[in-house]
C-alpha positions as CSV (number, residue, x, y, z in Angstrom):
1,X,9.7,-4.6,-11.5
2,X,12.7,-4.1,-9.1
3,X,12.1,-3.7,-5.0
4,X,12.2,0.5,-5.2
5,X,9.0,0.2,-7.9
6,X,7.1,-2.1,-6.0
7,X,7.5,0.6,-2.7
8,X,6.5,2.7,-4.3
9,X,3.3,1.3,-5.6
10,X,2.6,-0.1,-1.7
11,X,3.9,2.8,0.7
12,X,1.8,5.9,-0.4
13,X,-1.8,6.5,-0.2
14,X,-1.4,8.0,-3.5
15,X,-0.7,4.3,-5.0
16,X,-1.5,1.5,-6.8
17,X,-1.9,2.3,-10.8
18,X,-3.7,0.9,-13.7
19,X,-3.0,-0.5,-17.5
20,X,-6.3,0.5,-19.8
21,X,-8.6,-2.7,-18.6
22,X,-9.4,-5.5,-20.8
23,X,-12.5,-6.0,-19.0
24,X,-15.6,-6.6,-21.5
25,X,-17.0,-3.8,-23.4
26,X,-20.4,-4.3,-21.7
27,X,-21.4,-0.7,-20.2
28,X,-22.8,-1.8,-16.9
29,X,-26.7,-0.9,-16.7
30,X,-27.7,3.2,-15.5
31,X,-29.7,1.2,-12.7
32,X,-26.2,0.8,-11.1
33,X,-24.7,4.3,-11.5
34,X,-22.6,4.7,-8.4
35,X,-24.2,7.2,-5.5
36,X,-22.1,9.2,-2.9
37,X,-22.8,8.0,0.4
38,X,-20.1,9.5,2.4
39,X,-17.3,12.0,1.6
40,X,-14.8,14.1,4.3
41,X,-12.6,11.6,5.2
42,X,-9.1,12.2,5.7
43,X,-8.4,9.6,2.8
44,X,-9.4,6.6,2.9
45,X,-7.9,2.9,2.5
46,X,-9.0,-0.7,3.9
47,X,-12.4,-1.6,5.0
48,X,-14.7,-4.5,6.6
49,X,-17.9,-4.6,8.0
50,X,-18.3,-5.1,11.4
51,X,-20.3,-7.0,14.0
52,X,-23.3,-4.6,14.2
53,X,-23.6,-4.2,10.3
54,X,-21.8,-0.9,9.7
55,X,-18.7,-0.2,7.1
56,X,-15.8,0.6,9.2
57,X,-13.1,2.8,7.1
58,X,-9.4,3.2,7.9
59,X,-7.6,6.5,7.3
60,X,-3.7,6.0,7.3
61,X,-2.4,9.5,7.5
62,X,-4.3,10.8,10.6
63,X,-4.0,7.5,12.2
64,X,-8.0,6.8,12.5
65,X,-10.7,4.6,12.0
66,X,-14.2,5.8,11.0
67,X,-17.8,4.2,11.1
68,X,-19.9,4.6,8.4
69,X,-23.6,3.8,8.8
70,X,-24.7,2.1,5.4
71,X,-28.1,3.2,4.8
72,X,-27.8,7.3,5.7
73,X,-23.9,7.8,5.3
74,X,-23.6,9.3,8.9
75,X,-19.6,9.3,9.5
76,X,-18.3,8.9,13.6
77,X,-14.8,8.2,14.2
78,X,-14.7,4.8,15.3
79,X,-10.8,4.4,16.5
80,X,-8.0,7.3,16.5
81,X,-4.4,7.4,17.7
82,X,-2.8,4.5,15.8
83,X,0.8,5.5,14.3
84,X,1.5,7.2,11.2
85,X,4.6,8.4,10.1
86,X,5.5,10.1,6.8
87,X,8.7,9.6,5.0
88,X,10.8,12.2,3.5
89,X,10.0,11.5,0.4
90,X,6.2,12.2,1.2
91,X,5.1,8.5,1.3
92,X,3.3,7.5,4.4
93,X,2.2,5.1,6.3
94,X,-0.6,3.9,9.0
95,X,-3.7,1.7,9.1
96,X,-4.0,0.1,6.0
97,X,-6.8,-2.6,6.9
98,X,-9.5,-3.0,9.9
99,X,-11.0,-6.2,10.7
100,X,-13.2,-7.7,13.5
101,X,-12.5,-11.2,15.0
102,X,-15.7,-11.2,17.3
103,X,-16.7,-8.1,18.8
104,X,-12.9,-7.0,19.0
105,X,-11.4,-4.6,16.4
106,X,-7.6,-4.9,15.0
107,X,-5.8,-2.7,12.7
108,X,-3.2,-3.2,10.4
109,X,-0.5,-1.1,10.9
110,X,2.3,-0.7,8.0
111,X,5.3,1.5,7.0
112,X,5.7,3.4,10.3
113,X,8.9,1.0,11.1
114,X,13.0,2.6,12.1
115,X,13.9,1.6,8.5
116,X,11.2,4.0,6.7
117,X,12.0,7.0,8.8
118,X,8.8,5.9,11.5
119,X,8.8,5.0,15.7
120,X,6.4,2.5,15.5
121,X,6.5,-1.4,15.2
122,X,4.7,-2.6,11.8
123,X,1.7,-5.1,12.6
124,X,-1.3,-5.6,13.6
125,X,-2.9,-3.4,16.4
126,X,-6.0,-4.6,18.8
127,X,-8.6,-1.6,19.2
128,X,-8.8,-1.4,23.0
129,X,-10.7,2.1,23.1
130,X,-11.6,5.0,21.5
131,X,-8.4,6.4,21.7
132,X,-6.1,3.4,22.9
133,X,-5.0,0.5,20.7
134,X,-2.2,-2.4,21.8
135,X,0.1,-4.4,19.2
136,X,-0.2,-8.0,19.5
137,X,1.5,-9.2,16.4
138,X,5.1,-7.6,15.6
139,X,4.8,-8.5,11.7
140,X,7.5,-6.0,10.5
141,X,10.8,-7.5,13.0
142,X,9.3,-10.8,12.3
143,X,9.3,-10.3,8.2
144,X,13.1,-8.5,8.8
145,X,14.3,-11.7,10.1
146,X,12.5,-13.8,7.7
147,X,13.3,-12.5,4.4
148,X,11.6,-13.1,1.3
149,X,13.2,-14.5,-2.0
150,X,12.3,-11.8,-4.0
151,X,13.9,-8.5,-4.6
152,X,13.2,-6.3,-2.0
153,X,15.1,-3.2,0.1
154,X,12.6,-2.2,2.8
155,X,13.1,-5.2,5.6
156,X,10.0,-4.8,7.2
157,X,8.1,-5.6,4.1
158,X,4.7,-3.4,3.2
159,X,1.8,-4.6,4.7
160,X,-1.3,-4.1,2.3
161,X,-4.7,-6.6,3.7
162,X,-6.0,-9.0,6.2
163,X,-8.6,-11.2,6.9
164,X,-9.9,-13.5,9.8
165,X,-8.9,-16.8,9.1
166,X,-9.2,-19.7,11.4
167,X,-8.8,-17.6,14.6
168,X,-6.2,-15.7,13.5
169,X,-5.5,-13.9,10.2
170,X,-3.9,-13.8,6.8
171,X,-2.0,-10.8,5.7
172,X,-0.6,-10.3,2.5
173,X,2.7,-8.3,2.2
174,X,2.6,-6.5,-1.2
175,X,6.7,-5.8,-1.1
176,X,7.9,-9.1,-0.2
177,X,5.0,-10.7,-2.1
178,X,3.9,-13.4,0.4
179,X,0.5,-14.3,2.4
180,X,1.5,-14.4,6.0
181,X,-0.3,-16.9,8.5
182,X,-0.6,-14.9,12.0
183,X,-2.2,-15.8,15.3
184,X,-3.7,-13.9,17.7
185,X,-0.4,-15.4,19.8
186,X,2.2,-13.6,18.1
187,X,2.9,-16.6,15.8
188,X,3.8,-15.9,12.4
189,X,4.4,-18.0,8.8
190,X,4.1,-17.7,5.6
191,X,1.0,-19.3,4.2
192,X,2.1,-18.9,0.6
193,X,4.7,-17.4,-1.1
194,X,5.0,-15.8,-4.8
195,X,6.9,-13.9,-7.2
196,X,6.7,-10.5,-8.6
197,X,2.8,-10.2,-8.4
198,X,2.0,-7.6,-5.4
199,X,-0.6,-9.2,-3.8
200,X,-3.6,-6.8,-2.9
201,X,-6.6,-7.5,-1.5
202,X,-8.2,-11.1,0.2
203,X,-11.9,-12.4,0.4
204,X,-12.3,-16.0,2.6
205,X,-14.9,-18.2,1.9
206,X,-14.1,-21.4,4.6
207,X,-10.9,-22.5,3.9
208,X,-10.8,-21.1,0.7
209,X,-9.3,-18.0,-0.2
210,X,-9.5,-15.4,-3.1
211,X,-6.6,-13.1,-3.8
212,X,-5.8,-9.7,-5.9
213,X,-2.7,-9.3,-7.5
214,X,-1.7,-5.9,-9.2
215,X,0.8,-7.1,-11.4
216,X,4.2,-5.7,-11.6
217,X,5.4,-2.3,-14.0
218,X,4.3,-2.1,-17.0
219,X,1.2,-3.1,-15.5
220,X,0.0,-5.4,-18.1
221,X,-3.4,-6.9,-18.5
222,X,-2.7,-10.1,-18.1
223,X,-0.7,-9.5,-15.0
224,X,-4.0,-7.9,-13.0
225,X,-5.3,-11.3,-11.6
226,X,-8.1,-12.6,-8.9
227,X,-6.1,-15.8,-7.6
228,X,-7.7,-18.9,-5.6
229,X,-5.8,-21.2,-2.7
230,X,-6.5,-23.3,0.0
231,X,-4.9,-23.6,3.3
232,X,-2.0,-26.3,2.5
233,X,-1.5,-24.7,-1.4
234,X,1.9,-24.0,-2.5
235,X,0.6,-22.2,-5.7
236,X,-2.6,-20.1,-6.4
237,X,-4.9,-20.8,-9.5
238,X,-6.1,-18.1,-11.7
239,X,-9.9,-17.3,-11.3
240,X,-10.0,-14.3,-13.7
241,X,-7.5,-11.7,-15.5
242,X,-7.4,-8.5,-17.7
243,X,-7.8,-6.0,-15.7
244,X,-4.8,-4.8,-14.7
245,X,-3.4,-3.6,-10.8
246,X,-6.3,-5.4,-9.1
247,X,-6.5,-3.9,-5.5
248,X,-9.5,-6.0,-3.5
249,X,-11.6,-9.2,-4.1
250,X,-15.2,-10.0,-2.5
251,X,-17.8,-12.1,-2.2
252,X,-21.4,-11.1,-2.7
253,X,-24.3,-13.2,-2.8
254,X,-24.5,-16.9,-4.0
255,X,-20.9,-16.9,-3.7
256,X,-20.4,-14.4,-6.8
257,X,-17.2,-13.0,-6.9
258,X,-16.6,-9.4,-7.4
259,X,-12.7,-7.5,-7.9
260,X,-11.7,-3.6,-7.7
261,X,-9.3,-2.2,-10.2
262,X,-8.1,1.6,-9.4
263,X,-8.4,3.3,-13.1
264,X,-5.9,3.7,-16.1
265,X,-2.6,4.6,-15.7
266,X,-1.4,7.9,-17.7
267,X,0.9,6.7,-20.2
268,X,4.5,8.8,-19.7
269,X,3.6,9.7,-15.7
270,X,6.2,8.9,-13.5
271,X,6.3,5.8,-11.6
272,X,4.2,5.4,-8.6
273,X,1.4,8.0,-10.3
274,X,-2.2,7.4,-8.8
275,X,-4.9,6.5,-11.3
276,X,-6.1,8.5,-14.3
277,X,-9.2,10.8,-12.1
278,X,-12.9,8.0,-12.3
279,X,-11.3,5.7,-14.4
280,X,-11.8,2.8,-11.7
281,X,-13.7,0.2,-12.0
282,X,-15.8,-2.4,-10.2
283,X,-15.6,-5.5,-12.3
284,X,-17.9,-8.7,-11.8
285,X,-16.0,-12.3,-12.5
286,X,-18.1,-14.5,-15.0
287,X,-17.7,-17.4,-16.1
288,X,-14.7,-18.8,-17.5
289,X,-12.6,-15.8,-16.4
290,X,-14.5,-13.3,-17.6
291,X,-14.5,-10.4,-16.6
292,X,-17.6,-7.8,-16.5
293,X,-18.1,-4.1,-15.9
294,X,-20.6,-3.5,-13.3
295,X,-19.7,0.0,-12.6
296,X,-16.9,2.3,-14.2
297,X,-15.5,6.4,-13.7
298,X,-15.0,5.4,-9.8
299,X,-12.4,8.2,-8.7
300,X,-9.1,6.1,-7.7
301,X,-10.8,2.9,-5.5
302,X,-8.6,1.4,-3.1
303,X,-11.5,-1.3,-1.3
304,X,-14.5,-2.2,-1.4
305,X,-17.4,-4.4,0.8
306,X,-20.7,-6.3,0.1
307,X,-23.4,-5.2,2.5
308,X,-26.6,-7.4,1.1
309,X,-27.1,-6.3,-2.7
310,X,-24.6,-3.4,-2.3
311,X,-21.3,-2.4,-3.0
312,X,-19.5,0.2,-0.8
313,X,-16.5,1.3,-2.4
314,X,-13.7,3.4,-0.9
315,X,-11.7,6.3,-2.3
316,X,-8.2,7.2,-2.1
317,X,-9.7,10.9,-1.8
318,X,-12.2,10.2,1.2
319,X,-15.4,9.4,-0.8
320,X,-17.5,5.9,-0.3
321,X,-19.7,4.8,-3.0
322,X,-22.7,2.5,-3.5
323,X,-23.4,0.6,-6.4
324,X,-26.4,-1.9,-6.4
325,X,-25.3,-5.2,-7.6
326,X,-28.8,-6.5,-8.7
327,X,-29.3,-4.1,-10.7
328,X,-32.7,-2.7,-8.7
329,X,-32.6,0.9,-8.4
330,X,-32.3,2.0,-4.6
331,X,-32.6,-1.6,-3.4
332,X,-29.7,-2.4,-0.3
């Protein structure tokens, strides 16, 4: 997939498509049919669960960050004001990804750079208010001056995920398809490096970390992949594949390991098409690589979080979703 495919997958909330999944044929059980929990947003795109228990929700285009109370759905904006900027040919960009490192909340801000038509520095934001947010990590100059091997023609990279990570964070860059380290300093590196896979989404377990790859054009099964590395790894192993365009990884209880693939691709669409309308999927990883359906006809996922026994999955259109992972109707 050349560098102008692989923007175009990354820069638009309307982004990230899939291949028909290889995932088994199992239908996952009616006691985990998805149920709306929360719906309005202005889009929706990265999530995390923050300190007091609650799903925090980014939405890139109106520059804003929304709480989401897990058990009744209430939605409260959380964070507004970050940058946004929309290109000329419609793409656009903003908060892709919210995390907490203690009480504090940081944003990660993408594709609002000079080279994509925006005003803003690409990186990662702290949250110092309701209305107020400072950078502390200039990710986009630093990736312009550092650039990858790969193809690529936008210098400041695309930003897609972060996660804490030993008192900083790692951020993967789904255009110049690395795995930055970054500290809350300002310090940047890269913490591994690939080629044409378009990392996605990260879960952290210790040291260890689990990684989403969508897999370049023609988005082929085998190229949607959950990844594992450690902290001095110069290559990732393959956990589980077959379902291609994987965009997030998590953890849920006993260390089970869950992935998010978007929906089917519509065979003939032009490149850079969203998903075929609930043809997503939230896929449990078995053993041996396999790969099982736990819930399918989710409406163009982008994230997801574990809360307990629960899934909350996030919709390109605005929409979270529960799905009980145990299998016990209306347990949390």
């Amino acid at each position: 997939m050349g560098p102008r495919r692989v923007l175009v997958l990354l820069s638009a909330v309307l982004l990230l498509v899939l291949a028909p999944s290889t995932a088994s044929a199992h239908h996952p059980s009616p006691d985990r049919e998805p149920q709306l929990l929360a719906s309005g947003l202005s889009g929706g795109f990265g999530s995390t669960i923050g300190p007091d228990g609650a799903l925090y929700v980014t939405e890139p285009s109106v520059g804003e960050i929304s709480r989401i109370d897990p058990r009744t759905g209430e939605v409260t904006t959380f964070a507004s004001g970050l940058p946004t900027n929309v290109s000329i040919n419609g793409a656009f960009g903003g908060a892709f990804d919210v995390a907490f490192v203690g009480g504090t909340a940081y944003a990660l801000v993408t594709f609002v750079s000079e080279d994509v038509g925006g005003t803003f520095p690409d990186g990662i934001y702290r949250i110092d208010g309701p209305s107020t947010a400072t950078l502390v990590v200039d990710i986009g100059t630093w990736a312009a001056a550092h650039p990858p091997t790969t193809s690529f023609f936008v210098p400041t990279g695309v930003q897609y995920a972060f996660e804490p990570y030993k008192g900083g964070f790692l951020v993967t860059d789904g255009h110049h398809n690395r795995v930055y380290r970054v500290g809350l300093d300002g310090s940047i590196a890269v913490q591994i490096a690939f080629g044409n896979i378009v990392p996605t989404g990260l879960a952290v377990d210790g040291r260890t970390v689990f990684l989403a790859q969508a897999g370049p054009v023609p988005h082929l099964p085998q190229d949607g992949k959950v990844v594992v590395f450690g902290p001095w790894s110069t290559t990732a192993t393959t956990v589980a594949s077959g379902a291609p365009l994987m965009v997030d990884v998590e953890l849920g209880r006993g260390h089970q390991l869950y992935a998010l693939a978007q929906g089917v691709w519509p065979l003939g669409g032009p490149e850079g098409s969203p998903a075929a309308p609930e043809t997503g999927q939230l896929l449990k990883v078995g053993r041996h690589g396999a790969l099982e359906v736990v819930a399918d006809a989710l409406d163009q996922p982008v994230s997801f979080q574990v809360i307990r026994g629960t899934a909350y999955v996030v919709t390109l259109g605005g929409e979270v979703w529960t799905v009980d992972l145990d299998g016990r109707h209306g347990h949390r």
